[in-house]
Structures are given as structure tokens and as C-alpha cells.
RODO-2510 file (C-alpha; in nm, 4 decimals, decimal comma):
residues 500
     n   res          X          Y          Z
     1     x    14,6255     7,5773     8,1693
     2     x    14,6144     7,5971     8,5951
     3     x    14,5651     7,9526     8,7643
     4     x    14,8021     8,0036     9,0190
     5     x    14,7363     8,2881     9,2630
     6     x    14,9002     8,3268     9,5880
     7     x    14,5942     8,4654     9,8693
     8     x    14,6493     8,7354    10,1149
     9     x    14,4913     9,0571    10,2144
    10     x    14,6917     9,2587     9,9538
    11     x    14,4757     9,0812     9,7160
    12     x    14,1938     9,2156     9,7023
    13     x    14,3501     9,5444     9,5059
    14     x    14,4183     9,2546     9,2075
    15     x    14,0514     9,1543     9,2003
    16     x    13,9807     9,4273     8,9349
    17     x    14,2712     9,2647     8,7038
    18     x    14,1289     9,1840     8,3810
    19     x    14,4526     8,9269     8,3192
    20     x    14,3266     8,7184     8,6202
    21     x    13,9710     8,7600     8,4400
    22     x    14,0682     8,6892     8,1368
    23     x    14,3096     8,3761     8,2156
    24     x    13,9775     8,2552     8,3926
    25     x    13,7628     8,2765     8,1117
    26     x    13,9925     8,1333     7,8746
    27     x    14,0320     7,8067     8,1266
    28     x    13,6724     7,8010     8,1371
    29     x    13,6110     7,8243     7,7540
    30     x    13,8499     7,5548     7,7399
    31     x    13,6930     7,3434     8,0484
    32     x    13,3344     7,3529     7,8492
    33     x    13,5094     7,2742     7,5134
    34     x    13,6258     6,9132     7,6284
    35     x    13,3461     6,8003     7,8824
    36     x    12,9968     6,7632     7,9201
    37     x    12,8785     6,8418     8,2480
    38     x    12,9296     6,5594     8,5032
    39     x    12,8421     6,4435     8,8623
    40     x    13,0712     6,5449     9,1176
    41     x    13,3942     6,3889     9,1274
    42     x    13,4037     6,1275     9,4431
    43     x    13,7662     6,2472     9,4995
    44     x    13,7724     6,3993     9,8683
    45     x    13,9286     6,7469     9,8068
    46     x    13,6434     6,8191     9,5818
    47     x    13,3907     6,7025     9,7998
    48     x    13,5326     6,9708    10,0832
    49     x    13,4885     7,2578     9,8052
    50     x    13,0911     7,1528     9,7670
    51     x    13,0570     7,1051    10,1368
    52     x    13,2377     7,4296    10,2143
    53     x    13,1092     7,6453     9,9927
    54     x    12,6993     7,4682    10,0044
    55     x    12,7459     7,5471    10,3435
    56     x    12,8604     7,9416    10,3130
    57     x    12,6117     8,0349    10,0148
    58     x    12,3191     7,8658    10,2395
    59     x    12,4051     7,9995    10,5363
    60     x    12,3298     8,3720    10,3175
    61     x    12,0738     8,2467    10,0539
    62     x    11,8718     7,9364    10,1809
    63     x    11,9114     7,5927    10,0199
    64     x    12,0753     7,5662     9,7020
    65     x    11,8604     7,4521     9,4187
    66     x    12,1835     7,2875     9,1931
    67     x    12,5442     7,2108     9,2098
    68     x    12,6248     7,1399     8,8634
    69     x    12,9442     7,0328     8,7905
    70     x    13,0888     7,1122     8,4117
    71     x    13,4475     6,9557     8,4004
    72     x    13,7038     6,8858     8,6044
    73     x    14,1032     6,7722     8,6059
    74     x    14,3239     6,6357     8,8697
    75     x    14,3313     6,9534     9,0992
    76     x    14,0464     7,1637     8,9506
    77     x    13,6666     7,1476     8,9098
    78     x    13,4506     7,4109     8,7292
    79     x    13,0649     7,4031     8,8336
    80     x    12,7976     7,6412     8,8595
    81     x    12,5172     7,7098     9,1199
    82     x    12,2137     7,8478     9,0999
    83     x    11,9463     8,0380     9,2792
    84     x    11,8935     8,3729     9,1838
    85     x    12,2092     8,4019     8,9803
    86     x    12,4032     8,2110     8,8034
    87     x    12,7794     8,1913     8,8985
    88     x    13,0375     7,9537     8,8029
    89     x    13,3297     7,8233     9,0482
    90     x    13,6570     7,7171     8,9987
    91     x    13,7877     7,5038     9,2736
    92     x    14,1648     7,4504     9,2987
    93     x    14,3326     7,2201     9,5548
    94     x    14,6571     7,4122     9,6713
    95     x    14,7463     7,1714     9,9986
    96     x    14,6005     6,9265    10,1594
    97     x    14,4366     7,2030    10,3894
    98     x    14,3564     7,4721    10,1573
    99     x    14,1408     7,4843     9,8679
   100     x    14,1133     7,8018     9,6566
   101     x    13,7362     7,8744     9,4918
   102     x    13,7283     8,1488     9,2811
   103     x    13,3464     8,2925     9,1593
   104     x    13,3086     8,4839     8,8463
   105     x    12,9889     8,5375     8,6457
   106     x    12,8554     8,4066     8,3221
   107     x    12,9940     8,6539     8,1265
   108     x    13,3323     8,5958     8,3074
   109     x    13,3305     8,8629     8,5434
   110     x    13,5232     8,8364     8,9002
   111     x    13,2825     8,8039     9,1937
   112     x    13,4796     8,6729     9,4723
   113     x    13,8213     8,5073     9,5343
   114     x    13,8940     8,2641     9,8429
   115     x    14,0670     8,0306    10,0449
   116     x    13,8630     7,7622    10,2475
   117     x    14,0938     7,6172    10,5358
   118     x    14,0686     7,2834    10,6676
   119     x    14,1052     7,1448    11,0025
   120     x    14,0625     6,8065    11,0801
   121     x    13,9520     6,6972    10,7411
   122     x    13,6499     6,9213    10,7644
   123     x    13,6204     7,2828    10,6303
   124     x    13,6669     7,4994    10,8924
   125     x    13,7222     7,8468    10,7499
   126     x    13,6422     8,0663    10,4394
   127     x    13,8425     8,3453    10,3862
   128     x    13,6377     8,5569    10,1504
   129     x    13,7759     8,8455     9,9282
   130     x    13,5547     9,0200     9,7316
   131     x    13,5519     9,2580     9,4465
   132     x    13,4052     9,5245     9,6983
   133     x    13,7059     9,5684    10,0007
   134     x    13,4207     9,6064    10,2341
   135     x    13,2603     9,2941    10,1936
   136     x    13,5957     9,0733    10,2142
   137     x    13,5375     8,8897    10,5298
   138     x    13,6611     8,5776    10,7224
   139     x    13,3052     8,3125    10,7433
   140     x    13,3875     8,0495    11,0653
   141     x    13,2233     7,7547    10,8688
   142     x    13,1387     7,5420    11,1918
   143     x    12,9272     7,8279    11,3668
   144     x    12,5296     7,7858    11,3542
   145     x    12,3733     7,8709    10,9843
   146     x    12,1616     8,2479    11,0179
   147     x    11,7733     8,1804    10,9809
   148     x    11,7044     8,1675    10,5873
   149     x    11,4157     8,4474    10,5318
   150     x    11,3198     8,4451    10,1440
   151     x    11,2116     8,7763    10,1100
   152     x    11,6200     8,8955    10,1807
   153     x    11,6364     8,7017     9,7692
   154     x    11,6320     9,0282     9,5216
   155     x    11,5902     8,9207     9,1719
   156     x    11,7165     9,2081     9,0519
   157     x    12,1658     9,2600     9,1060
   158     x    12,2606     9,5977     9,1853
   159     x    12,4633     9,8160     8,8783
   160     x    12,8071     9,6901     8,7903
   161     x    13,0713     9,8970     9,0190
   162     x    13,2790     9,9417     8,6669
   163     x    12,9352    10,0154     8,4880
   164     x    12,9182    10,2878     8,7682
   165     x    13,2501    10,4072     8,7211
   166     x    13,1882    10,4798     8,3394
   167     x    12,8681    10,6447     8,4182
   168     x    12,6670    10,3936     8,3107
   169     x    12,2887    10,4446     8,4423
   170     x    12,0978    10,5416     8,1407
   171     x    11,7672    10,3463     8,1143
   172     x    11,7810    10,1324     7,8024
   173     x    11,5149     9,9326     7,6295
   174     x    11,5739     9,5821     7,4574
   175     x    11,2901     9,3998     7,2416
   176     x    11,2977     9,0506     7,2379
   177     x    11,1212     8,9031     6,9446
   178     x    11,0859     8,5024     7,0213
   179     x    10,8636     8,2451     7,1743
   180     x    10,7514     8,5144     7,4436
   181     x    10,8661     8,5957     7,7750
   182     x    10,6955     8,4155     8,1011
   183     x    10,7019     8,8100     8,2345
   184     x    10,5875     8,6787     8,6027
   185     x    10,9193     8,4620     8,6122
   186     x    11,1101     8,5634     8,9474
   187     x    11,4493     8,5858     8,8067
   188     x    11,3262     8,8217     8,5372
   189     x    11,0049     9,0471     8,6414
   190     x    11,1667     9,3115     8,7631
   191     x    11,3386     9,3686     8,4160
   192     x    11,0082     9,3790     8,2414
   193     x    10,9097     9,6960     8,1036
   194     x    10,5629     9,7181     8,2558
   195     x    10,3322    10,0019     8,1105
   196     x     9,9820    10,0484     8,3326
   197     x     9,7905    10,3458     8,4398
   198     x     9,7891    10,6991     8,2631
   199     x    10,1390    10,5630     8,0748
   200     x     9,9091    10,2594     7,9014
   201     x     9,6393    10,4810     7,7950
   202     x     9,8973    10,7394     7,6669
   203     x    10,0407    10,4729     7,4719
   204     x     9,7476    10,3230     7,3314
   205     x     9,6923    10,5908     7,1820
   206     x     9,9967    10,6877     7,0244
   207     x    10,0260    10,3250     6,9037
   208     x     9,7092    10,3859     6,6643
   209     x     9,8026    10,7168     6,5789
   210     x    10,1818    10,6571     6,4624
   211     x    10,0486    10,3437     6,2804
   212     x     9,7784    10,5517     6,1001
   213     x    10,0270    10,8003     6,0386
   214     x    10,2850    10,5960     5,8839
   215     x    10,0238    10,3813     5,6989
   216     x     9,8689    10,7477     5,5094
   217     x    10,2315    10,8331     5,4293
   218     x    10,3096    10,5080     5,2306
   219     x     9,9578    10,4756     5,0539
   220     x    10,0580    10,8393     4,9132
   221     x    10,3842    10,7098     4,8167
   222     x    10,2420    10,3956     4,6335
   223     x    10,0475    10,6337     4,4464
   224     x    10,3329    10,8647     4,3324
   225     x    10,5961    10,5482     4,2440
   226     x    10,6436    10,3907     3,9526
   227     x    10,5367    10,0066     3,9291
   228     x    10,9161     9,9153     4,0334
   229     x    10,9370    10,0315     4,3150
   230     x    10,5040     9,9534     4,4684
   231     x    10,6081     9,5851     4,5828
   232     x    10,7991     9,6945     4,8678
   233     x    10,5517     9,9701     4,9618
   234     x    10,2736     9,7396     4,9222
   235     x    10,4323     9,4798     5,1653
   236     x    10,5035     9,7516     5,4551
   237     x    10,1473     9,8836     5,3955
   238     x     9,9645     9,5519     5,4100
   239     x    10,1755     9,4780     5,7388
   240     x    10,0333     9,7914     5,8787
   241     x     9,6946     9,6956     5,8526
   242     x     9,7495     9,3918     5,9752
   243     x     9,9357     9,5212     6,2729
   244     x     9,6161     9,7733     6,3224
   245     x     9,3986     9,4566     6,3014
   246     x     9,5971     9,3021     6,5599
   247     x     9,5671     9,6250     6,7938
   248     x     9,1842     9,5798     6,7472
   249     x     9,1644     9,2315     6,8308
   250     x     9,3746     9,2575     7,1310
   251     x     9,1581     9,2590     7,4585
   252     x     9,3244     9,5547     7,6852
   253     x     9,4937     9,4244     7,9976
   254     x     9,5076     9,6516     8,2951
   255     x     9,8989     9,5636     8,3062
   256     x    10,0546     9,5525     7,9224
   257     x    10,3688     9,4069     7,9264
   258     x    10,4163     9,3211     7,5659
   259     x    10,2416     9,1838     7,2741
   260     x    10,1626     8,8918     7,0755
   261     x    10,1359     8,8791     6,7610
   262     x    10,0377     8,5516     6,7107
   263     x     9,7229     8,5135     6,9234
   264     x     9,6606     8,8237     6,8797
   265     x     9,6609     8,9998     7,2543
   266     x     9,8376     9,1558     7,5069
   267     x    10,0184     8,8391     7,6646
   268     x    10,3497     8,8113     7,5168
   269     x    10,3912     8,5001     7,7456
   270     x    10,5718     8,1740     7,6540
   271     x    10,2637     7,9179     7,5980
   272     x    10,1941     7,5548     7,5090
   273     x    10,4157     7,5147     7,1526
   274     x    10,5379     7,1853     7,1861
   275     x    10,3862     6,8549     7,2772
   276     x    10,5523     6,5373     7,3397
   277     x    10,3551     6,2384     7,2780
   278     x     9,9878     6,2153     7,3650
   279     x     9,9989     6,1068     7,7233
   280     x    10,2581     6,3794     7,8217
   281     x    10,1097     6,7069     7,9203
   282     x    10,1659     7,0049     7,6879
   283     x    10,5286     7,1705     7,7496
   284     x    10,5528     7,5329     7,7749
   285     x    10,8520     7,6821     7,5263
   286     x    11,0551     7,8417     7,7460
   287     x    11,3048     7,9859     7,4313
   288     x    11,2582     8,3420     7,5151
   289     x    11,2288     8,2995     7,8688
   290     x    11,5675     8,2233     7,8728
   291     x    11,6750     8,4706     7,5829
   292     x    11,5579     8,7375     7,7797
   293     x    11,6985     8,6643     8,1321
   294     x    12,0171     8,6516     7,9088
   295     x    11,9828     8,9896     7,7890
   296     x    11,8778     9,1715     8,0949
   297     x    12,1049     8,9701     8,3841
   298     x    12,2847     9,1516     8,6311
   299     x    12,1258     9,5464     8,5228
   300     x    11,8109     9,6547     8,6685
   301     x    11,8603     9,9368     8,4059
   302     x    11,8286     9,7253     8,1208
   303     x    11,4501     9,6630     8,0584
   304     x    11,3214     9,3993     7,8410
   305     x    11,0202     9,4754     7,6326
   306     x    10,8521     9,1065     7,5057
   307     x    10,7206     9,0061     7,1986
   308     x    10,5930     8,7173     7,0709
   309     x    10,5611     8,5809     6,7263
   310     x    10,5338     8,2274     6,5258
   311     x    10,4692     8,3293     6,1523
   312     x    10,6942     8,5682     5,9634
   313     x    10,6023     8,8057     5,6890
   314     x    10,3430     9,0889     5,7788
   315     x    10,3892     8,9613     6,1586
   316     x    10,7681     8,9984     6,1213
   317     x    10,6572     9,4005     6,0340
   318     x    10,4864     9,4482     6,2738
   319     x    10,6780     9,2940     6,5462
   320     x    10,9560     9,5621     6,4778
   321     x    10,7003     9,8540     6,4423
   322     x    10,5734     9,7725     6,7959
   323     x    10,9257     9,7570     6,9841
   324     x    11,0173    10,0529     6,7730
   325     x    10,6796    10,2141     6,8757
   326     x    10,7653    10,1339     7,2478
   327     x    11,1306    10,2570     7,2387
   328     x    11,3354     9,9582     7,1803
   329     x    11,7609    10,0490     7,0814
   330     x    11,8214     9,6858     7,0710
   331     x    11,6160     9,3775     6,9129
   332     x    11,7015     9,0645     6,9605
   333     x    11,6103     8,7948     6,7504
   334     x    11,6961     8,4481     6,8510
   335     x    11,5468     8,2355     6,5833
   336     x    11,6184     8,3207     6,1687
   337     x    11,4290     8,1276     5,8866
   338     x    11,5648     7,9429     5,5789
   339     x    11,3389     8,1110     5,3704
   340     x    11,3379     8,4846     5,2746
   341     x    11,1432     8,6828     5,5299
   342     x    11,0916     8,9846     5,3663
   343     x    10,8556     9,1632     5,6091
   344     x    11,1729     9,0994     5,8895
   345     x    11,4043     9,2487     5,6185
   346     x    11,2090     9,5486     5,5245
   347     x    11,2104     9,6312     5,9069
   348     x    11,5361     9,6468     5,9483
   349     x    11,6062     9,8480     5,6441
   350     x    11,3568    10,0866     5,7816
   351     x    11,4074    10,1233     6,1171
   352     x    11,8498    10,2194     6,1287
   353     x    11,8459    10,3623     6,4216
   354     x    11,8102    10,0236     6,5892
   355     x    12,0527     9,7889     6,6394
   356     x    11,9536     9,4113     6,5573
   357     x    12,1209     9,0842     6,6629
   358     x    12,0675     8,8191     6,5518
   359     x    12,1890     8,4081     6,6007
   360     x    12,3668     8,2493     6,3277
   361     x    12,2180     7,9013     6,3489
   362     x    12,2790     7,5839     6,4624
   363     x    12,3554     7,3280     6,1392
   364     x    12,6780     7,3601     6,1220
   365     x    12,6590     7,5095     5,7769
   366     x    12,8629     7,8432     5,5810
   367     x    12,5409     8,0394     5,5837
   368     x    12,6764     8,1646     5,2626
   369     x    12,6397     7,8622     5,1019
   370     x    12,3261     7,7744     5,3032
   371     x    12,1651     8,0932     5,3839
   372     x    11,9205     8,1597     5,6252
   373     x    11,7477     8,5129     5,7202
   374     x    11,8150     8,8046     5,8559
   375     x    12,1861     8,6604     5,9132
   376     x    12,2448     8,6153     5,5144
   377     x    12,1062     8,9559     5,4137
   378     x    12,3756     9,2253     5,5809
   379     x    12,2758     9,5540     5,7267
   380     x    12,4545     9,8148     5,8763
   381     x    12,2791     9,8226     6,1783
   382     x    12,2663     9,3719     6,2062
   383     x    12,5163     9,1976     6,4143
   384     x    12,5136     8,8374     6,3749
   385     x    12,6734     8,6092     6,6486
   386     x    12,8065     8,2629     6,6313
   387     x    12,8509     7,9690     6,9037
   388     x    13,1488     7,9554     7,0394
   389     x    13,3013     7,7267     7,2753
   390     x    13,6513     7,7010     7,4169
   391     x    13,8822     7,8761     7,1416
   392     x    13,6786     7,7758     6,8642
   393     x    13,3355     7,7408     6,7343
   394     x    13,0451     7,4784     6,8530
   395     x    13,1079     7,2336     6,5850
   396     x    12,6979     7,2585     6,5711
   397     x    12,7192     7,6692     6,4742
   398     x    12,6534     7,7984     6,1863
   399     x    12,9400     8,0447     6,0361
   400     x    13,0899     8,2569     5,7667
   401     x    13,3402     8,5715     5,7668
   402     x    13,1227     8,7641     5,5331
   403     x    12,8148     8,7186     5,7271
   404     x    12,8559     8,6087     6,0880
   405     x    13,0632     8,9159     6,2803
   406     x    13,1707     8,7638     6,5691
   407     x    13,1125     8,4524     6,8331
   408     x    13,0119     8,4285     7,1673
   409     x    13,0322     8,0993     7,4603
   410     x    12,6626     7,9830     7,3394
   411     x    12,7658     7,6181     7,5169
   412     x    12,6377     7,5252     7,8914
   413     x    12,5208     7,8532     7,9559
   414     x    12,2962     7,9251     8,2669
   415     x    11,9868     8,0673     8,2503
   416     x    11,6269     8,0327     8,3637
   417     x    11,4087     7,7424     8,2467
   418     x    11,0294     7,6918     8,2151
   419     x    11,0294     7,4779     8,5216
   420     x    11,1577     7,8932     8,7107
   421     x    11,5163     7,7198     8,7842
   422     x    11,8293     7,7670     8,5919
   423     x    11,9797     7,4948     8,4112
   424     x    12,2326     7,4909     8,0999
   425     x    12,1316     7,5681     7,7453
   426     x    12,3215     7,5527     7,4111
   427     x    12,2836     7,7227     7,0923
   428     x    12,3568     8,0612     6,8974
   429     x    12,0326     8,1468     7,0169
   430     x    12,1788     8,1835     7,3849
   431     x    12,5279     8,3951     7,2497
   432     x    12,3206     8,6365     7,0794
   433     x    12,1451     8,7682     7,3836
   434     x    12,4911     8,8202     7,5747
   435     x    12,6353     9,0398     7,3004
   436     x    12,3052     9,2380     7,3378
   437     x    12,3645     9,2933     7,6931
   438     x    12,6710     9,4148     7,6591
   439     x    12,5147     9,6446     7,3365
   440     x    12,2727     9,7730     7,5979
   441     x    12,5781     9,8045     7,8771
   442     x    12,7809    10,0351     7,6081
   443     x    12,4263    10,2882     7,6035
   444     x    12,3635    10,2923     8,0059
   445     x    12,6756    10,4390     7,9569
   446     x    12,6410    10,6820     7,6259
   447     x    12,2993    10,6751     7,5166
   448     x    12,3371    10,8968     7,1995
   449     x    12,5557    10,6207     6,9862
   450     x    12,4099    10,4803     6,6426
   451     x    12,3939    10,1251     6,5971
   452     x    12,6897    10,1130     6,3490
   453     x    12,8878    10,3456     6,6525
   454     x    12,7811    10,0558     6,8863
   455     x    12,9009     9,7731     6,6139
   456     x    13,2388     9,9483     6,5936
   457     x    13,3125     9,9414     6,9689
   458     x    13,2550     9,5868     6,9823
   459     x    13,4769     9,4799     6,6980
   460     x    13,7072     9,7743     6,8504
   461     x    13,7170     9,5423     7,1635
   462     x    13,7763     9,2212     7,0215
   463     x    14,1033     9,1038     7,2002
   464     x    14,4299     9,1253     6,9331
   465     x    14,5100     8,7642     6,9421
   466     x    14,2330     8,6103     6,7715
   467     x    14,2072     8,1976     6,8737
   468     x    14,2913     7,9776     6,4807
   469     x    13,9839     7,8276     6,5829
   470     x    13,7784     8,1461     6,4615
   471     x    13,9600     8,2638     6,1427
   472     x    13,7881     8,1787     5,8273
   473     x    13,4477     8,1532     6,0327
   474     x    13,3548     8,4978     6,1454
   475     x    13,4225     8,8394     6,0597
   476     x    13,6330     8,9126     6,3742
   477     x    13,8573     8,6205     6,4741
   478     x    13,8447     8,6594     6,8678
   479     x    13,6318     8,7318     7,1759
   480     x    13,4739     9,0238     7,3059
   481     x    13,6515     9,2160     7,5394
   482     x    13,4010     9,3565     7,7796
   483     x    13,5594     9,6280     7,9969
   484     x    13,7744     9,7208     7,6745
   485     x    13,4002     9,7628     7,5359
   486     x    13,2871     9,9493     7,7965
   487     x    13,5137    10,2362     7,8369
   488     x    13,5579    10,2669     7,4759
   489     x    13,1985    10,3655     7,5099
   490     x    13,2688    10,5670     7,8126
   491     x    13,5950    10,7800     7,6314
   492     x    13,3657    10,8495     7,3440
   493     x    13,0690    11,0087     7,5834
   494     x    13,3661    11,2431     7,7355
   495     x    13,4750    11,3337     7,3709
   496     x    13,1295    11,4181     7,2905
   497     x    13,0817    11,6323     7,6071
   498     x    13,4119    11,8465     7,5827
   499     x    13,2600    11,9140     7,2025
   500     x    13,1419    12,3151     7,2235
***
């Protein structure tokens, strides 16, 4: 399928349309389905597009660190470049002296349309419309490039205008139980939920004292329950004390970003996991690096609170007591186990006034017939999210339509490394974090839903005409629909409010 789109100035009124959106991320989808990423096509048109547009992003950001391309056809080529963000392109050749290039963002969001002109062979013009009237310029491609000063880079993209339209600037706080977080990464720091000072005494405190609380309440119970019904109470109270163990063990840090719970301290960080063979250096797991940039890209006003675990069990417990402890409406969980983890199950049970997603897997396998955990065990307050790619499912994703609620593009999907650059990862473990984000989107804009409200406006959203691909292998045949998402959210806040 080719986009047509005629340019002019009357344009830029259309760059809110969520058909040109969604025809975009449907040729995208499709573009990733049937190509791995390859060099740059030799074919001259294209090579104008890189040179043109190289040459406008550098002239405002400084050297680009990648040009990726991800497919390409006769007269179109999809890649993505990265700095900061993460953006993908999709170049069109209209004439032998234009070239269309139109931006949107990884969750398929319009950034920019435009028209680069050429003269003589060479680029000579890029006539920019953006999303924002104001901004929608004309860039003379042959004039001097500005002075590149780093410190102009922000880390940290301003609100969404449509966010801001729906009211969306509610603070909202996301747990992300995984490998860790490398919290001084540049492309996420500012979305860390820092606690220091006053606030990290205050909370210290109220850590212990919760725990202790909550621990005295379920020794009582134990002792007023029949035998039946002590093996669950037993579990959560062991994982308490092992949880106030940790706390003890834990030297204080003057800046307490997180928590690991498998060294035992306040340095949720990513660390040395995996080894190669003996005479490579140790590689730092960058797993929930990457989840986490996922979860918290493009709004400063979602905050990501890191956590770091290996084991399962009493850890799993504890994990969820801590990001409940700190304020957490979202988990996300990246990772799931074959075996039974019933300290991550008992978590979830207890705690329903969080939402969790969680990744189906990536074996290919009806987790029905093959289950693995929390994914297998439903909740009303789990969401489970496949791999999707094109119209269909990665044929490496794990599925079911009892199970697995919906999918999400998992396949080539930008995000930061360990090496602080972005590069392309694929996996359920990258589509869960994106449905997240747009979980924490929906309360920046009504903070007061329940998790299952929250499930029901994303299967709400789901678009009508759901892709054969996806029937039989997830609950809800079909793809998110994110603006439908959002002011769903946005129609039930003003219901809510006109209540007496």
C-alpha cells in the first residue's frame, strides 16, 4: 500500500488526521513484517532523502548517531534515526525533483510532513510542516549549518499537544520490575523518580512501618485460620520478613532511586548478568534499560520507579510491596517464568488497585497449552500483550485468546541500549512497555480509574476491523487505537465531574 498526499500550506490543518496516521502505521507494520533492516539502498533518489534530511536534523541537533534503514520498495524507504528520540521516516519519491519524508513516532504518531526540492541534482529546499502551525517553516538546505551546542539536547519531550487537550498532566508512577534500570542513562534520567532529602527519610520510614504493619496483621490472621487457608498467609508473611531483611541490609544512598532486591541495596541499576566467553569483558543487561525508556518516552509526567530482581518467590513479594509502597498504578513486568511463581501471583491478587502488564513470551507456543506465569494465571487487574508485527503476530510470540488480551509492534523497535544509543530490539518484552505507556497516558488524563476501568478503555479502543492475522491468538483481534484511547479516558473524567 503507497501514501499519496498532495503538499501545500492548507496541509498542515490535516496533520492531526488519524486516517493519514493510521494508513502510516499500517504501511509501516507491514514494511517491518517483510524485511529485516538493511543498508541504504544505492538508488539515487534515496540517497537525496538521507543527504537532505542528515543535513536538516544536524543542522538543529548535531551529528546523527544512526540512519537505520528498515525496508524499502521501488519509490519508498522506511528508516529510523536516532539521537535523543527515536523517529521513523518514510521517504517517497513523487518527481524527479521532489521527495516527500514524512516523520511519525514509534508509537505511530505524526511529527512532521515535508517536501524536499531539488535543484540541480542536489537538495536544495525543505519545506517543513509540522504538527504545531507555528513551527512549519521553509529550511534553505545549501545555507551554512548553525553551531551545534549540546546542552540545546533535552532528554526529556515536552507533553503531547492532544495529551494537553484532554487534560492530561496528572503525575503518574510506573514500576518496572526487570533487570534494573541504568537510572544515569541520558535518554531516561529525567523520568526517574528520584527520592533524596526530607522525602527519603520520610519514606524510610514509612517503608518499615507499613511493612511491620502489614506483617502483625497477617501473623494474627494465621492464627485465627483454619489449616486450609495458613499456606497462603504463611508465604506473604515469610516474604515480608524477607523484604524487612532486605531493607536492613541495604546501605542508604543519599539519592534512592529504586531498589534491588537481588543484591540487596539501593541500586536498582542494570549490572554484569551475562558473560560471553572468557576473554570478552562482562556485558551489562541492558533489558530494563530499554523496558523503561519504552514506558516513559515522550512524557516527562510519567515517572519510572526501578526495580530489580533475578529470583522469584519471596523476592517476587516483595518487589510488588515496594512499588506499591512507593506509589506505583502501573507494573510492568517484562520477563514471566515457566514455573509457578506464587509469591508474583499472591501480589497481584493482593494489590487490585494496580494494574499489571505483563509480556506473553517469545516460543511461539499457546500459553494455554504451555503455560508460563503471571500470563497463564488471569486477573482482573493483568493485561497480557503479545508481539505483533505487520497485521499479524511475530511468528516467535507466544499467544492464546483466553490468556493473551491483545498485541502490540514488539519487532525493530527503537529504544536505548547499554552502549547509551538506540538501536532496534524484538520481543513481547518491548510491546508490553508501550501498552503501559499508553495505560499511564489514559491516568495523566483521569487519575481516579481502576485498573479493570483502564483495561476496558483499551479493548474499547481496539480499531473494529481486527487484521485475520490476530483472531484465534489474542483476546482482542486488532490494534490499539491510541487517541480513541485517550479521549475515551478524557469523556469519562467529564462524566465523573458533571456527577453532583
Amino acid at each position: 500500500m503507497f501514501l499519496t498526499i498532495v503538499f501545500s500550506y492548507g496541509l498542515i490543518s490535516e496533520l492531526k488526521s488519524t486516517e493519514i496516521q493510521r494508513t502510516l502505521e499500517i504501511d509501516i507494520r507491514s514494511a517491518l513484517a517483510h524485511s529485516d533492516h538493511i543498508p541504504l539502498p544505492t538508488d539515487k533518489g534515496f540517497q537525496k532523502i538521507s543527504e537532505a534530511f542528515v543535513k536538516n536534523q544536524e543542522r538543529k541537533q548535531g551529528p546523527l548517531e544512526k540512519i537505520q534503514t528498515i525496508s524499502s520498495q521501488t519509490n519508498r524507504i522506511y528508516f529510523f534515526t536516532s539521537k535523543y528520540y527515536s523517529q521513523i521516516q518514510v521517504g517517497d519519491i513523487r518527481t524527479s525533483n521532489e521527495i516527500s519524508l514524512t516523520t511519525v513516532d514509534r508509537n505511530f504518531r505524526l511529527v512532521s510532513i515535508g517536501v524536499i526540492t531539488m535543484k540541480n541534482n542536489n537538495p536544495a529546499r525543505y519545506r517543513f510542516f509540522s504538527t504545531d502551525p507555528a513551527n512549519s517553516h521553509d529550511v534553505d538546505l545549501n545555507e551554512s549549518p548553525v553551531k551545534y551546542e549540546p546542552h540545546e539536547l533535552s532528554s526529556t519531550p515536552s507533553i503531547d499537544p492532544i495529551l494537553l487537550e484532554l487534560g492530561g498532566t496528572n503525575l503518574v508512577k510506573v514500576a518496572v520490575i526487570d533487570s534494573g534500570v541504568r537510572v544515569n542513562t541520558p535518554q531516561i534520567n529525567s523520568s526517574i523518580d528520584f527520592l533524596q532529602g526530607d522525602l527519603l527519610k520520610n519514606f524510610r520510614k514509612y517503608e518499615q512501618q507499613k511493612i511491620h504493619e502489614r506483617l502483625s496483621k497477617i501473623l494474627r490472621a494465621i492464627r485465627n485460620h483454619s489449616d486450609s487457608s495458613q499456606s497462603g498467609l504463611k508465604r506473604r508473611a515469610e516474604a515480608l520478613k524477607h523484604y524487612l531483611k532486605i531493607i536492613e541490609e541495604s546501605p542508604p544512598l543519599d539519592l534512592h532511586s529504586g531498589r534491588d532486591f537481588a543484591d540487596h541495596d539501593e541500586n536498582p541499576n542494570d549490572v554484569a548478568t551475562r558473560y560471553l566467553p572468557e576473554e570478552t569483558p562482562a556485558v551489562i543487561f541492558s533489558h530494563g534499560t530499554s523496558v523503561a525508556h519504552l514506558v516513559a518516552f515522550g512524557n516527562p509526567l510519567i515517572k519510572i520507579i526501578p526495580v530489580r530482581i533475578i529470583r522469584g518467590g519471596m523476592d517476587s513479594y516483595a518487589t510488588v510491596e515496594y512499588a506499591a509502597l512507593r506509589g506505583a498504578r502501573i507494573i510492568n513486568i517484562s520477563s514471566n517464568r515457566k514455573n509457578l511463581d506464587s509469591g508474583l501471583l499472591d501480589a497481584i491478587e493482593d494489590h487490585p488497585e494496580i494494574l499489571f502488564v505483563n509480556c506473553a513470551g517469545n516460543e511461539g507456543r499457546n500459553i494455554k497449552q504451555h503455560p508460563n506465569y503471571p500470563a497463564a494465571h488471569p486477573f482482573p487487574n493483568l493485561l497480557v500483550v503479545a508481539n505483533a508485527v505487520g497485521t499479524g503476530l511475530n511468528p516467535r510470540s507466544n499467544f492464546s485468546d483466553e490468556f493473551v488480551h491483545l498485541a502490540e509492534l514488539g519487532t525493530y523497535i527503537p529504544a536505548v541500549d547499554v552502549n547509551e544509543k538506540i538501536s532496534l530490539h524484538t520481543g513481547t518484552s518491548f510491546s508490553a512497555p508501550k501498552i503501559s505507556h499508553l495505560a499511564a497516558e489514559i491516568l495523566t488524563i483521569h487519575p481516579d480509574l481502576k485498573p479493570t476501568e483502564i483495561i476496558d478503555i483499551i479493548r474499547e479502543s481496539i480499531d473494529q476491523t481486527a487484521p485475520s492475522d490476530l483472531v484465534g491468538k489474542v483476546k482482542w483481534p486488532g490494534f490499539v487505537n491510541r487517541e480513541r484511547a485517550l479521549r475515551l479516558a478524557a469523556s469519562k473524567f467529564a462524566t465523573v465531574k458533571m456527577q453532583p
